[in-house]
C-alpha positions in Angstrom: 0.0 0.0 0.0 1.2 3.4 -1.1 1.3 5.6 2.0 1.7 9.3 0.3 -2.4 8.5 -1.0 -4.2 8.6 2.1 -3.0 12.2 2.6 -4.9 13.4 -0.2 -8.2 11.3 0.4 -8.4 12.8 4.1 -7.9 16.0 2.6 -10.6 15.5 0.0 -13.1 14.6 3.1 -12.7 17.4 4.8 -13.2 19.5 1.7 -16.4 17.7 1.3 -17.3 18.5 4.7 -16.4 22.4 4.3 -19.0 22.3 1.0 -21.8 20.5 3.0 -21.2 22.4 6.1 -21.4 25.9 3.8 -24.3 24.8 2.0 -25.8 23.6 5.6 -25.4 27.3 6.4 -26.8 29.1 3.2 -29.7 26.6 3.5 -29.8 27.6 7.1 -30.1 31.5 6.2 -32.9 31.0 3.3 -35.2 29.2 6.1 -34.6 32.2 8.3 -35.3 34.5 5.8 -38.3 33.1 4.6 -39.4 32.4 8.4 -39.3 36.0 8.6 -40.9 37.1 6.1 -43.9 34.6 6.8 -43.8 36.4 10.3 -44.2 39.7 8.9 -47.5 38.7 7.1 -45.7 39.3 3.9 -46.5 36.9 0.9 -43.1 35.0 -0.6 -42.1 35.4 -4.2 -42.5 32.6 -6.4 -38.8 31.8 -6.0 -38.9 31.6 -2.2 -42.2 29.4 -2.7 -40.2 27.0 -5.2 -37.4 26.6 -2.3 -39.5 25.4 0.2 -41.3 23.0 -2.2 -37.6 21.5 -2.9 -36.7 21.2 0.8 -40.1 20.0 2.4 
C-alpha cells in the first residue's frame, strides 16, 4: 500500500465536509429568511415558494 495516497483522500473529506457544512449554512439562512418574512404577514415570491417545495 502506497502511504503518500491517504494524505490526499483525508484531505478530499474534509473539503467535502467544508462544501456541506457551507451549504448547511446558506440553507440555514434561506429558512430564516423566509421564516421572517412569513412572520411579517408578507406573501413570498415565487422563487422563495419554489425553495420550500424543494426542501419539504
Amino acid at each position: 500500500m502506497n502511504v503518500k495516497s491517504v494524505q490526499p483522500v483525508s484531505d478530499y473529506f474534509k473539503a467535502m465536509q467544508q462544501c456541506k457544512d457551507a451549504r448547511a449554512t446558506k440553507d440555514q439562512s434561506s429558512l430564516a429568511s423566509i421564516r421572517n418574512m412569513l412572520m411579517l404577514g408578507k406573501k413570498l415570491r415565487t422563487d422563495e415558494m419554489d425553495y420550500l417545495q424543494q426542501h419539504d
